[in-house]
BAKEPA-543507 format. One record per residue: residue number from 0; residue in three letters; x, y, z of N, C-alpha, C, O in turn. Coordinates in steps of 0.02 Angstrom, whole numbers, plus 32768, in hexadecimal, padded with zeros to 4 digits. Example, Ala and Ser with C-alpha at 12.3 -4.5 7.8 and 13.67 -1.06 7.14 Angstrom:
2
num / residuo / n.u / n.v / n.w / ca.u / ca.v / ca.w / c.u / c.v / c.w / o.u / o.v / o.w
0 / ALA / 8294 / 7EE4 / 8186 / 8267 / 7F1F / 8186 / 8294 / 7F5B / 8186 / 82C8 / 7F5A / 81A7
1 / SER / 8282 / 7F90 / 8162 / 82AC / 7FCB / 8165 / 8285 / 8002 / 818A / 829E / 8039 / 8192
//
This chain:
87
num / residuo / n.u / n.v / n.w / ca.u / ca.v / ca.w / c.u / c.v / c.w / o.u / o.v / o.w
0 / UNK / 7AD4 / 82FD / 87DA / 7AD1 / 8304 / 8792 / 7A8C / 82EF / 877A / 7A71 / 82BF / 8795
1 / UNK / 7A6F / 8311 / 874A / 7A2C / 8302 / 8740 / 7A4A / 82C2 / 8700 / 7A79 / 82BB / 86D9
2 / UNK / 79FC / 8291 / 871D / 79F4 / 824F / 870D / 7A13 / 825D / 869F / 7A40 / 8240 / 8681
3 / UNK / 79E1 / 8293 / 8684 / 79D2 / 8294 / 863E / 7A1A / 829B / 862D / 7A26 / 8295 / 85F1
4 / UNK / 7A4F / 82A9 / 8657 / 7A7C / 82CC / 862E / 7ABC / 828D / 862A / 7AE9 / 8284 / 8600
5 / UNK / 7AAE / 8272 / 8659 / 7AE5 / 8235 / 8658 / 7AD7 / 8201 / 8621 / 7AA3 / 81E5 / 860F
6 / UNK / 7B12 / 81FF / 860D / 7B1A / 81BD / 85D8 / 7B15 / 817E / 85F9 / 7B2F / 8171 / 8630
7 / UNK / 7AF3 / 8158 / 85D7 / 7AE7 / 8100 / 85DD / 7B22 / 80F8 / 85C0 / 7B46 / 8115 / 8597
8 / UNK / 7B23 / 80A1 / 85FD / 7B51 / 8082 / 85DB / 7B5C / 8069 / 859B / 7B8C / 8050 / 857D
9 / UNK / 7B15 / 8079 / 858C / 7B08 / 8044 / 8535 / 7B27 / 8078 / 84F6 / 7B44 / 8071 / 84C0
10 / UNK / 7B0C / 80B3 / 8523 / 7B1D / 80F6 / 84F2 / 7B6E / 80FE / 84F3 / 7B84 / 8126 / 84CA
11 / UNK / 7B93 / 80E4 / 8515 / 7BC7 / 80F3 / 8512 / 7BF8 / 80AC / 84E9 / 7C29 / 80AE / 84C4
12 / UNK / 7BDA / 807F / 84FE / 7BE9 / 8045 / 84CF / 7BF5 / 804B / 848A / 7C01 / 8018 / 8468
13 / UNK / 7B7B / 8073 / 8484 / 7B90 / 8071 / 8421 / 7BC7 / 80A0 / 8411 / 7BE8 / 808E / 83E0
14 / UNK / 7BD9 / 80D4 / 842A / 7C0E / 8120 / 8417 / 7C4B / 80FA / 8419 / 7C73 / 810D / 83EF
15 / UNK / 7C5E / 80CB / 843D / 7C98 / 80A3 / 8432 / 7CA2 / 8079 / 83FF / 7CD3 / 8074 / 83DB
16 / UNK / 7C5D / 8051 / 8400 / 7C71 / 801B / 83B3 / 7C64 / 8054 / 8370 / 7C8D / 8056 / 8343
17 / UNK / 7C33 / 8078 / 8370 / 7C40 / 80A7 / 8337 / 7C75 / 80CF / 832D / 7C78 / 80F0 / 82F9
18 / UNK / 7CAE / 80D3 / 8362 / 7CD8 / 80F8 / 834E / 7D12 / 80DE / 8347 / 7D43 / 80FE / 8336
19 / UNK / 7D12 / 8095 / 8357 / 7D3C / 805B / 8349 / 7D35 / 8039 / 82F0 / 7D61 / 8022 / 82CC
20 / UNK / 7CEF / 8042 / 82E5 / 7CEF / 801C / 82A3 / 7CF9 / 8052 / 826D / 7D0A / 803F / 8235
21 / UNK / 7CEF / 808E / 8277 / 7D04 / 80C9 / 824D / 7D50 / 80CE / 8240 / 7D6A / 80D4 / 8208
22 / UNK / 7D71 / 80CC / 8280 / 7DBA / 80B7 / 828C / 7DDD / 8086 / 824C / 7DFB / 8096 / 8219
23 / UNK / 7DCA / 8047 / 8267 / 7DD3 / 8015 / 823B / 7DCB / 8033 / 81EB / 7DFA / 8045 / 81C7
24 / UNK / 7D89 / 8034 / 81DA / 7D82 / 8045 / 8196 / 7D9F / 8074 / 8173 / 7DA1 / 806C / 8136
25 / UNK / 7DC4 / 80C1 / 8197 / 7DFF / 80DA / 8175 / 7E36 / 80BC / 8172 / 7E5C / 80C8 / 8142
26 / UNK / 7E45 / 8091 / 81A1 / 7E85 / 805B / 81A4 / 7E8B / 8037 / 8158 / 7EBD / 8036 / 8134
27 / UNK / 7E4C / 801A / 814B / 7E43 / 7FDC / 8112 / 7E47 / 800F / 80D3 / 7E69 / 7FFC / 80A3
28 / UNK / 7E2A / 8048 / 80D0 / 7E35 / 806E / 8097 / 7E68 / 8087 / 809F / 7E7A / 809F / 8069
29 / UNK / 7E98 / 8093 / 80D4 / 7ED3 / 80BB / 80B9 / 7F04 / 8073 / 809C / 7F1A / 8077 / 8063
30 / UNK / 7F10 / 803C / 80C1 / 7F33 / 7FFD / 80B4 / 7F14 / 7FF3 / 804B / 7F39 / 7FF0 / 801A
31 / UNK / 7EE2 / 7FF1 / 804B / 7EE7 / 7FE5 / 7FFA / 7EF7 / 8027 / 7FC3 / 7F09 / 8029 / 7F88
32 / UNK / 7EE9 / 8055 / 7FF1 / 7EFF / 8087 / 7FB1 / 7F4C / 8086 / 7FCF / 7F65 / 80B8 / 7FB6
33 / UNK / 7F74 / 806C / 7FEF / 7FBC / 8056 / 7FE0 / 7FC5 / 802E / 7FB7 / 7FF0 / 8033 / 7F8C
34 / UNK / 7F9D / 7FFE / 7FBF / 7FAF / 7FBB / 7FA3 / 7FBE / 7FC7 / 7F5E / 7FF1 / 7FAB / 7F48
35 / UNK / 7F89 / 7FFE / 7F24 / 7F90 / 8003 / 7F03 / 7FCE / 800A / 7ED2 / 7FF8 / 8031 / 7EE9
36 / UNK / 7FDF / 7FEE / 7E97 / 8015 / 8002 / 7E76 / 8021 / 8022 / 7E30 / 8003 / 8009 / 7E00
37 / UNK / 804B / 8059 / 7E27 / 8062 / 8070 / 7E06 / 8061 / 8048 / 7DAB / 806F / 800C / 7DA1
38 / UNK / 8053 / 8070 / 7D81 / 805C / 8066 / 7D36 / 8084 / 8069 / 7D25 / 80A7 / 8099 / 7D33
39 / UNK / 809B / 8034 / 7CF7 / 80D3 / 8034 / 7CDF / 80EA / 806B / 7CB4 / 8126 / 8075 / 7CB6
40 / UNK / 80D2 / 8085 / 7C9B / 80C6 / 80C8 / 7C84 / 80EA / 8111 / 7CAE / 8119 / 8136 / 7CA2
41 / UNK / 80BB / 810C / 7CDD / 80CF / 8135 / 7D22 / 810F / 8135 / 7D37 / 8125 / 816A / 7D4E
42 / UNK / 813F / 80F7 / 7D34 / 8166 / 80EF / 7D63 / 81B0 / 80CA / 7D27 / 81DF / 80A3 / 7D30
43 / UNK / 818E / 80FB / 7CE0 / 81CB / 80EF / 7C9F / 81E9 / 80B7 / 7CA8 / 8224 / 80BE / 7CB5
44 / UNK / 81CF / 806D / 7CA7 / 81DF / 802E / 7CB0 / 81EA / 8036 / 7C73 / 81CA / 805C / 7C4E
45 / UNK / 822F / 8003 / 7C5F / 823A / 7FE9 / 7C24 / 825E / 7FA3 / 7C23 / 8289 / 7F96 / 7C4D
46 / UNK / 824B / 7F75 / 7BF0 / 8264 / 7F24 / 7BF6 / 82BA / 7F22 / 7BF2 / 82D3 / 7EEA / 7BF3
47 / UNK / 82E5 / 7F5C / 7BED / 832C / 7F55 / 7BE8 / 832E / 7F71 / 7C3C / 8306 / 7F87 / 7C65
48 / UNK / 8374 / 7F63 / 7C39 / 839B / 7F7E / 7C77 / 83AC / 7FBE / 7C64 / 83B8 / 7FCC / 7C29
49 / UNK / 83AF / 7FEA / 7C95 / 83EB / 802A / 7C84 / 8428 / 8021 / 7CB5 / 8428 / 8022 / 7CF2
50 / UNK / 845B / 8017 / 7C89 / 849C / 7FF3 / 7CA4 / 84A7 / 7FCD / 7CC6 / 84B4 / 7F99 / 7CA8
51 / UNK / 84AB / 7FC4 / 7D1C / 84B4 / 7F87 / 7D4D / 846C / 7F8A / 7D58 / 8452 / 7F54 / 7D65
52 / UNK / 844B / 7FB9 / 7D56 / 83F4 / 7FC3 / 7D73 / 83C9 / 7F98 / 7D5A / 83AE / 7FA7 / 7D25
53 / UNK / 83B9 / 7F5B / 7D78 / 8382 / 7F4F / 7D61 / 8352 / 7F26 / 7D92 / 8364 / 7F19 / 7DCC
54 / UNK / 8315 / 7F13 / 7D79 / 82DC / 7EF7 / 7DA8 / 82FF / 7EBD / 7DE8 / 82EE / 7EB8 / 7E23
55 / UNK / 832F / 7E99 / 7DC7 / 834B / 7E49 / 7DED / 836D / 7E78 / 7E1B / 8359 / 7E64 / 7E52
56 / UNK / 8392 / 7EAA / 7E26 / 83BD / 7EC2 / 7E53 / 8398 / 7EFE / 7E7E / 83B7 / 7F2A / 7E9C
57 / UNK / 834F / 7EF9 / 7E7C / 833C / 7F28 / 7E92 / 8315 / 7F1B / 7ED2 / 82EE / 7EEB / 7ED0
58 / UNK / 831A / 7F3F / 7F0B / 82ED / 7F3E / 7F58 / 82B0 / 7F2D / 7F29 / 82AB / 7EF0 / 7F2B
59 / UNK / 8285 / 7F45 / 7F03 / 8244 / 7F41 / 7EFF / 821D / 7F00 / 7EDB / 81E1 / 7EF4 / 7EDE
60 / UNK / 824D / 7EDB / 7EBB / 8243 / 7EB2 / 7E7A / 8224 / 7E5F / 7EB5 / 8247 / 7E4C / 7EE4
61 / UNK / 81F0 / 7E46 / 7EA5 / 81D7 / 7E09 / 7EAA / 81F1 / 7DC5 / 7E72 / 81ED / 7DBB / 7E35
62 / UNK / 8208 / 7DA2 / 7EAA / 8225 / 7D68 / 7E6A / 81D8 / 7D3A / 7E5E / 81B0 / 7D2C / 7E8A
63 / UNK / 81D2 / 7D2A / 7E19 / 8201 / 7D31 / 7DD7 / 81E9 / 7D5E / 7DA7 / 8208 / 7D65 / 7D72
64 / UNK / 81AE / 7D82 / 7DB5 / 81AB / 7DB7 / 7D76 / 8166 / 7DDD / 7DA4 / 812B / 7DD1 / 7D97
65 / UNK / 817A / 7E0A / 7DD7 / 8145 / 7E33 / 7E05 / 8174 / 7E69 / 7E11 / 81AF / 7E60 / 7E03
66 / UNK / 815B / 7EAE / 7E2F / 8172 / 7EDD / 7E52 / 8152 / 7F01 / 7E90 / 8117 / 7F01 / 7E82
67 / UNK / 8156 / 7F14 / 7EB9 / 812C / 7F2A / 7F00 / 8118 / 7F77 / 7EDF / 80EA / 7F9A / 7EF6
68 / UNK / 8133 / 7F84 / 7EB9 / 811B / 7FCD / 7EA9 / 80EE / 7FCD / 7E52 / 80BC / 7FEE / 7E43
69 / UNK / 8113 / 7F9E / 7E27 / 8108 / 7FB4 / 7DEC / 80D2 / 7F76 / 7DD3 / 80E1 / 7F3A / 7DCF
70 / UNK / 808D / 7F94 / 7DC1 / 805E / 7F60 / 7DAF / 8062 / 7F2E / 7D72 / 808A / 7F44 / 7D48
71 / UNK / 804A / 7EFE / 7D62 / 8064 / 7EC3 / 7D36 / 80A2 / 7EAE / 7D2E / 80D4 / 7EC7 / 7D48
72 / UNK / 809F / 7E66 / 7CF9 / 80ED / 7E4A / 7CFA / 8129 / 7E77 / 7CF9 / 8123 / 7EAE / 7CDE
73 / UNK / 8166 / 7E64 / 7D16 / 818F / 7E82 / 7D10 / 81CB / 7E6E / 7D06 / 81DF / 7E5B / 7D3D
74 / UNK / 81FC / 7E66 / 7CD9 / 8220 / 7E66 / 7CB3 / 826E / 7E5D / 7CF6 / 8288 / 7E8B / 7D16
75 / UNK / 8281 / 7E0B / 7CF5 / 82D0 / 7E37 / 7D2B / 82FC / 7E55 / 7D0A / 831D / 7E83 / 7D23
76 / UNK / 8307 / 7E3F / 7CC7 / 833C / 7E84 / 7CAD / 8307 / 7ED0 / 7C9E / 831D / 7EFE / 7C7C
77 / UNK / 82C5 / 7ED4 / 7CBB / 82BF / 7F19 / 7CA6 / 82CD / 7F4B / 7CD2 / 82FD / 7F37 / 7CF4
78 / UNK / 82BC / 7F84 / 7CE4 / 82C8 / 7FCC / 7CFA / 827A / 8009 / 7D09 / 8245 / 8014 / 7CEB
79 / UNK / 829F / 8025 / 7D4D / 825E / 805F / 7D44 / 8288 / 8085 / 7D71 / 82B5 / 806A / 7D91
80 / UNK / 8278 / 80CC / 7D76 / 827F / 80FB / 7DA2 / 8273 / 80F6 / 7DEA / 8282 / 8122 / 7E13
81 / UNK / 825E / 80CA / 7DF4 / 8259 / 80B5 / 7E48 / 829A / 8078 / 7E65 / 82A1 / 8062 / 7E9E
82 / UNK / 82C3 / 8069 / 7E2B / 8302 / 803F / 7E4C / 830B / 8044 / 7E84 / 82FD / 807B / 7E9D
83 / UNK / 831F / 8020 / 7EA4 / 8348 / 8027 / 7EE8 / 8365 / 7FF3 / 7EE6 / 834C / 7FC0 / 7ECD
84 / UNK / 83B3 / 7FF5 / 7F08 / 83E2 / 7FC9 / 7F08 / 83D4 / 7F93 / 7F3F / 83C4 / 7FAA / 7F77
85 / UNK / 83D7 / 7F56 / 7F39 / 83C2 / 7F20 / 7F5A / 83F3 / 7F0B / 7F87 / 8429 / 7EF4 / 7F76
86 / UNK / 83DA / 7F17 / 7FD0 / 841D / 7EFF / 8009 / 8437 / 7EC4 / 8012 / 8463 / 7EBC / 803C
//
C-alpha cells in the first residue's frame, strides 16, 4: 500500500474525537429542546378542575404547585388538556 494513502494513527484519533464531540452536542441539544415546556395557553390550562380532573390527581403534576409539561405555577385544583390519570 503506498505510504501517502494510509491513515495515521493521529488522523484517525482526531476523526474519532470529532465525531464523538459532534455526537454529544446533538445529544445536549436534543435533551433541552425536550426539556422545554409548554404554555399555559397552549395546553388550555385553567385554575378550576374539570370534574374529577385535576392537576393533584394527575401523572404530570409536581408537588406543590409545578407540572413536567405545563410552564409556571400551577394550580392542584387546576386543569389542562394533557391530564393523565395518576397510577
Amino acid at each position: 500500500m503506498d505510504e501517502n494513502r494510509r491513515l495515521s494513527r493521529r488522523a484517525i484519533m482526531k476523526g474519532a474525537l470529532l465525531a464523538s464531540t459532534t455526537a454529544i452536542a446533538v445529544l445536549v441539544r436534543s435533551k433541552e429542546a425536550l426539556a422545554q415546556k409548554a404554555s399555559k395557553a397552549s395546553m388550555q390550562y385553567q385554575d378550576k378542575p374539570s370534574g374529577n380532573k385535576q392537576c393533584s390527581n394527575c401523572a404530570q403534576f409536581i408537588p406543590a404547585s409545578s407540572c413536567q409539561i405545563v410552564e409556571g405555577t400551577i394550580s392542584p385544583q387546576g386543569f389542562c388538556i394533557s391530564w393523565q390519570k395518576k397510577s
